[in-house]
C-alpha positions as CSV (number, residue, x, y, z in Angstrom):
1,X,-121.3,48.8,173.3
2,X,-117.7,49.3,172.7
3,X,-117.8,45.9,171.0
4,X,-120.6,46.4,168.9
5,X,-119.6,49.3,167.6
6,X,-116.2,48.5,166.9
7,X,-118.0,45.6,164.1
8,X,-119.1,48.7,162.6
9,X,-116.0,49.7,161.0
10,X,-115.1,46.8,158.2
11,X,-118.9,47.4,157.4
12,X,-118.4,51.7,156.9
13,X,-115.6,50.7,155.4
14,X,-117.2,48.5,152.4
15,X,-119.9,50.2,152.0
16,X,-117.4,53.5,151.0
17,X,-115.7,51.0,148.6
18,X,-119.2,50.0,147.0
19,X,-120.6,54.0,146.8
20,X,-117.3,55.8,146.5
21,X,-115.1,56.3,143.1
22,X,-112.0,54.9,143.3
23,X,-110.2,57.8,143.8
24,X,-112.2,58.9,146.6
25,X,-111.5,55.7,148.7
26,X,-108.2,57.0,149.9
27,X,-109.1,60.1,151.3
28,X,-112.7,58.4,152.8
29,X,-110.9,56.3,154.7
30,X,-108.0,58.6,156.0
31,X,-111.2,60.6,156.9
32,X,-112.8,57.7,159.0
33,X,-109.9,56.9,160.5
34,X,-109.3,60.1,162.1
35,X,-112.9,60.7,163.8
36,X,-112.6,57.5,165.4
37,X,-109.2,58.6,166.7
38,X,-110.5,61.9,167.6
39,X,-113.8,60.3,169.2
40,X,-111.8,57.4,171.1
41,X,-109.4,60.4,172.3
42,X,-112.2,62.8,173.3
43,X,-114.4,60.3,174.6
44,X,-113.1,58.5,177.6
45,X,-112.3,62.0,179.4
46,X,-116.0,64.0,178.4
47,X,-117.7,61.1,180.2
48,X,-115.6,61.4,183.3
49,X,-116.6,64.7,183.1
50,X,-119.8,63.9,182.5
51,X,-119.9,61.6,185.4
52,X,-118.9,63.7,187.9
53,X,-121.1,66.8,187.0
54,X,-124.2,65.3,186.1
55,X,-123.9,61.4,187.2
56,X,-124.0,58.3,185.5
57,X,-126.8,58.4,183.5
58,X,-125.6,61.1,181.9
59,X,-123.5,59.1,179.6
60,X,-126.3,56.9,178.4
């Protein structure tokens, strides 16, 4: 999933430089950038929590 997912971002990426004024683009992609940092942060720990509390298939 990780993988898949991960092929996502070049194609978010061009499809904010085909919608997105120029002058937008910047701050789009600072944008971007950050939730995945915040999600790939955040992530990892809420499903060991997850995991523990509720099982495994509460992460699916």
């Amino acid at each position: 999933m990780q993988g898949f997912s991960s092929a996502l971002i070049p194609v978010g990426i061009s499809i904010m430089r085909d919608e997105l004024p120029k002058e937008k683009m910047g701050s789009a992609v600072a944008l971007m950038s950050a939730t995945l940092g915040i999600g790939s942060a955040l992530g990892l720990p809420l499903a060991g929590v997850l995991y523990e509390s509720l099982g495994w298939e509460s992460i699916f």
